[in-house]
C-alpha positions in Angstrom: 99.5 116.0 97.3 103.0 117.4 96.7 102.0 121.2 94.6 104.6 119.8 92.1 102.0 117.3 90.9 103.9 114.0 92.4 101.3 112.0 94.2 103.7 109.3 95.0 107.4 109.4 95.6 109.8 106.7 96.5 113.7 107.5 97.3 116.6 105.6 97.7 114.5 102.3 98.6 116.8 99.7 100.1 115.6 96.0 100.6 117.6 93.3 102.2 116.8 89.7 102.8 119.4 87.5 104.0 122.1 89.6 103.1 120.7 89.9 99.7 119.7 93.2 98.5 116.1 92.5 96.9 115.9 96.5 96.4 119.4 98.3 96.1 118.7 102.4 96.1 115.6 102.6 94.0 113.5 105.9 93.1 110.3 106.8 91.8 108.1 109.4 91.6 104.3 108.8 90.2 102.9 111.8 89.2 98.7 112.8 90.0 96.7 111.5 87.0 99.1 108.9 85.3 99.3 104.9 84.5 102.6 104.4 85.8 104.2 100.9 84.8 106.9 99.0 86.7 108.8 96.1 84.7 111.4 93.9 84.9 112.6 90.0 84.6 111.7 87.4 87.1 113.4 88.7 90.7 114.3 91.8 90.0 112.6 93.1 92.7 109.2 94.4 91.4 107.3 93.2 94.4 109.7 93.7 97.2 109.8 97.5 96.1 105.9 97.2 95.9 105.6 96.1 99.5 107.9 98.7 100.6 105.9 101.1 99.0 102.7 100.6 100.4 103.9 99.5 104.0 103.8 95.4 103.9 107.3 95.8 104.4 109.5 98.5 105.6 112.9 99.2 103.8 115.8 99.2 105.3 117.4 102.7 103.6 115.2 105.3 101.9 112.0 107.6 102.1 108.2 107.0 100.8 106.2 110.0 100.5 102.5 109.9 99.4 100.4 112.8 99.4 103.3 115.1 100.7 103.8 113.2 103.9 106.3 110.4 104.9 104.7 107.6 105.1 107.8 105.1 105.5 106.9 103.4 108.4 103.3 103.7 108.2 101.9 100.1 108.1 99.2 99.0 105.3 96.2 99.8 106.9 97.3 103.8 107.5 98.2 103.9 104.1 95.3 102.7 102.4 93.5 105.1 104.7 95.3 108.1 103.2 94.1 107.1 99.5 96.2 103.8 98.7 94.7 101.0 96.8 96.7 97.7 96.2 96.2 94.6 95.1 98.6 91.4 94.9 100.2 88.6 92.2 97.8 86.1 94.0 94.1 87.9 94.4 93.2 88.2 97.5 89.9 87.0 98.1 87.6 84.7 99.1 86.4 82.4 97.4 83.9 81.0 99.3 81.6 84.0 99.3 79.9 85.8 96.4 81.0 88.6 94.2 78.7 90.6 96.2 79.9 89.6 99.8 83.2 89.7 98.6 82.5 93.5 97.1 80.8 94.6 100.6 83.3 93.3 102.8 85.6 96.5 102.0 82.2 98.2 101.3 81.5 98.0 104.8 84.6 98.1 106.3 85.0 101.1 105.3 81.9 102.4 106.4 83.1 101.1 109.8 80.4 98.9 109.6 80.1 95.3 110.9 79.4 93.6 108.0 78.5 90.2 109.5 77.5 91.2 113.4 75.6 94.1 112.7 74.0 95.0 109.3 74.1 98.6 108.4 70.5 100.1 108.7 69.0 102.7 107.2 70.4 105.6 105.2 74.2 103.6 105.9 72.9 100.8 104.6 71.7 102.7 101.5 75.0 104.2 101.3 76.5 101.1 102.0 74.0 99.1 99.0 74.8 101.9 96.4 78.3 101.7 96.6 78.3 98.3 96.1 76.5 98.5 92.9 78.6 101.3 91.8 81.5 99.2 91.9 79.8 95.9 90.7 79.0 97.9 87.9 82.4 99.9 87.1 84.0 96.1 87.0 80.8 94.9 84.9 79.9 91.9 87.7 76.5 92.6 88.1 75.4 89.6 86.5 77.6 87.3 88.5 77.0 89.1 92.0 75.3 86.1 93.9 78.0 83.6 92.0 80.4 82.6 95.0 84.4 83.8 93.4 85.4 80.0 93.0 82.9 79.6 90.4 84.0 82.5 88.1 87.2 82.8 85.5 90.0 84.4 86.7 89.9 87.4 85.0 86.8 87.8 86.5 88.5 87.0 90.4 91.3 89.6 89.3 88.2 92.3 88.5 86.8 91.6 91.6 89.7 92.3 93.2 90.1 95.3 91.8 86.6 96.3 92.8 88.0 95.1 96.2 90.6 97.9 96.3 88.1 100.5 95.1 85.9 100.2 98.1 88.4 102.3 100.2 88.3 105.4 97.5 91.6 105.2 96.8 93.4 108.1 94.7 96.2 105.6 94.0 95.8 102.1 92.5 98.4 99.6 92.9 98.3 96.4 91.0 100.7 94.0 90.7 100.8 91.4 87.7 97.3 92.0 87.0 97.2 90.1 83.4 99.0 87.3 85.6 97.2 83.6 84.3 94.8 85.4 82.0 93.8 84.4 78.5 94.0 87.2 76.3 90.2 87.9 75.8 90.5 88.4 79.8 93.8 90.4 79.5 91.6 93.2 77.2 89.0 93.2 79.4 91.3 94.2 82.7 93.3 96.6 79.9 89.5 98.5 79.4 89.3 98.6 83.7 92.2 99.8 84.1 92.0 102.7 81.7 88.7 103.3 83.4 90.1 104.0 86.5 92.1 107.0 85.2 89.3 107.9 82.3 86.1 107.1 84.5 87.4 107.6 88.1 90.0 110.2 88.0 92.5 107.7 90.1 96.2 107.3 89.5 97.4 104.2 88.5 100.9 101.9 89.4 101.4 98.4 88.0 103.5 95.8 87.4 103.9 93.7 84.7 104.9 91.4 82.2 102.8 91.7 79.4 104.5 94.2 77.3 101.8 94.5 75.0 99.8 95.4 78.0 102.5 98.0 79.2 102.6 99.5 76.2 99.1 100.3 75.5 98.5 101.8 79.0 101.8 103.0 80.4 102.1 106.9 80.1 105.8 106.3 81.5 107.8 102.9 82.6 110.0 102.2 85.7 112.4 99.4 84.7 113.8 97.2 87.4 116.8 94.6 86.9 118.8 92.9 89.9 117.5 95.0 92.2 118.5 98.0 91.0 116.8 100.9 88.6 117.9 100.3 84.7 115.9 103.0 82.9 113.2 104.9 83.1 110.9 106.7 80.4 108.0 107.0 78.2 107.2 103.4 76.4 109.2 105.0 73.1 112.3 106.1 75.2 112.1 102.3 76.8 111.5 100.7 73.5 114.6 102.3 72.2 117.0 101.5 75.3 119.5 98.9 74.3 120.1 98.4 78.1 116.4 97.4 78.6 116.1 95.3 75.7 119.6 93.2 76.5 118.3 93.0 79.9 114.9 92.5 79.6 112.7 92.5 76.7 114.7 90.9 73.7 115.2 92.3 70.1 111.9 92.6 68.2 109.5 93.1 71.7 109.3 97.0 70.7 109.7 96.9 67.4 106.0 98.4 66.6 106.2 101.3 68.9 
């Protein structure tokens, strides 16, 4: 990590599809302990900028750093080596298997152990067992462990999930449109996980989102995205008081409690 505190740090980020700039000359910097929140209407680029940041797509212009090294064309898989966590709009599971199976897949893949070929044995199987319950336990699936994921809520898929991206011990968090589909008793009980993961697990959290109730109760600062290109950024009161965000975005009366 960067001695300035800035785990993550994305500059002049340039996206183009088709001749259409997705991401047009975007910065960010998420600093070591935060809940970092990325907003913005329907194609402003919230996801494209997420892939670029976490390698399932390289930009075209621009420079990622995480952890004080450049990491901009580093694919996924190196990057969620170094300490980066992600999940997507869609979870990415499987549905056929158990919360469990689902839980130890990444359990054990981390491990570098063949899950299905080869069952860990011993003290790595231990290791392997424990950590599985840890993170059963942090999402609060215990109960539904031997339940296969097609069976469950989809809150309860999304926690998974997020168990999912744990299993790599991640200092970094990604999630994108986590509260996506959910009820609202489901939406509080992903708000609770993800505070955990800063109050509980020490991690650093990025999301996006829609749910501006949701952004405001976790966000220690806001990344606003519109058209591709940056709009504002702030602390949810210096957002909730940007006409440019609320003409753009959020509508007169969203922020009016903050």
């Amino acid at each position: 990590m960067a001695s300035d505190g800035v785990l993550l740090e994305a500059t002049g980020i340039t996206k183009v599809f088709g001749g259409v700039r997705a991401v047009d000359d975007v910065s960010l910097q998420v600093r070591e302990g935060t809940i970092h929140a990325l907003i913005g209407p329907n194609g402003a680029g919230k996801t494209t900028f997420f892939n670029a940041i976490s390698g399932f797509a390289f930009p075209e212009r621009g420079r990622v750093t995480f952890r004080g090294t450049d990491v901009t064309r580093l694919v996924n898989w190196r990057r969620i080596a170094m300490g980066m966590g992600r999940t997507f709009q869609t979870p990415s599971i499987f549905p056929e298997l158990s919360v469990d199976a689902n839980i130890r897949l990444g359990v054990s893949a981390h491990a570098k152990q063949a899950f299905r070929l080869r069952a860990p044995r011993g003290e790595a199987k231990a290791a392997v067992d424990g950590r599985v319950d840890e993170l059963l336990g942090f999402v609060n699936l215990i109960a539904q462990r031997d339940r296969p994921l097609a069976e469950l809520a989809h809150g309860s898929q999304r926690l998974c999930e997020i168990a999912m991206s744990l299993s790599t011990d991640p200092v970094l968090v990604l999630l994108d449109e986590p509260m996506a589909g959910l009820a609202e008793a489901e939406t509080d009980r992903i708000i609770g996980v993800i505070r955990d993961l800063r109050v509980r697990l020490g991690l650093t959290v990025l999301f996006v989102e829609h749910n501006m109730r949701v952004v405001l109760s976790l966000a220690d600062r806001i990344t606003v995205l519109d058209r591709g290109k940056l709009l504002a950024e702030g602390t949810p009161a210096e957002i909730a008081a940007n006409e440019a965000v609320r003409s753009a975005y959020l509508g007169e009366g969203v922020l009016d409690h903050v």
